[in-house]
C-alpha positions, 0 to 999 in steps of 0.5 A: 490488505496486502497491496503491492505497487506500482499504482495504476493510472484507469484515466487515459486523458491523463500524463502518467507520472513516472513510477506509476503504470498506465492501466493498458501496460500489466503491471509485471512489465512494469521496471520504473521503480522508484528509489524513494518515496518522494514525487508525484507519484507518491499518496499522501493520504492516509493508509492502513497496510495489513501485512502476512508475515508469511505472505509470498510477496510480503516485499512488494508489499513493503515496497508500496509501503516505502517507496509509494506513501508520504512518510507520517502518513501511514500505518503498519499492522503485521501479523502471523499469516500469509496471503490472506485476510486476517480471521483470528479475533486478536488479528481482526481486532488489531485491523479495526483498532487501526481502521478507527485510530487512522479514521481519528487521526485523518479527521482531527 
């Protein structure tokens, strides 16, 4: 719901990858963007974005949408609200109709 980027890295044993942020960095520090959605630093599994049209920071949001997910892999649900929860009936419906349609399409 409403996520941003950069991806966090918790695993300190590890190489951070650029255009993920290490957990001991704060994320509003963070200036290593990506121009693309193309490297490691990209998820390739399958993702749900539930975007507020008239959510203050609805273009971070799209950021990690582009910029942070493997095309094909992804989709969008908007609706009419900020930052926050859906709670409308045909708001939580279109969320759970895209909850089940990503959980088929992931398994089959």
């Amino acid at each position: 719901m409403a996520g941003r980027g950069p991806f966090v890295t918790l695993d300190s044993d590890l190489d951070v990858p650029r255009h993920i942020v290490d957990a001991a960095r704060l994320s509003s520090e963070f200036d290593d963007w990506p121009k693309a959605n193309v490297g490691p630093h990209v998820l390739s599994i399958p993702t749900l974005h539930v975007h507020g049209t008239r959510d203050p920071g609805l273009e971070q949001h799209r950021t990690l949408l582009h910029k942070f997910c493997e095309p094909g892999t992804t989709k969008l649900i908007e609706w009419d609200g900020g930052h926050r929860i859906p709670i409308k009936p045909h708001d939580v419906e279109a969320v759970v109709n895209g909850i089940l349609e990503l959980a088929e399409w992931a398994s089959g």
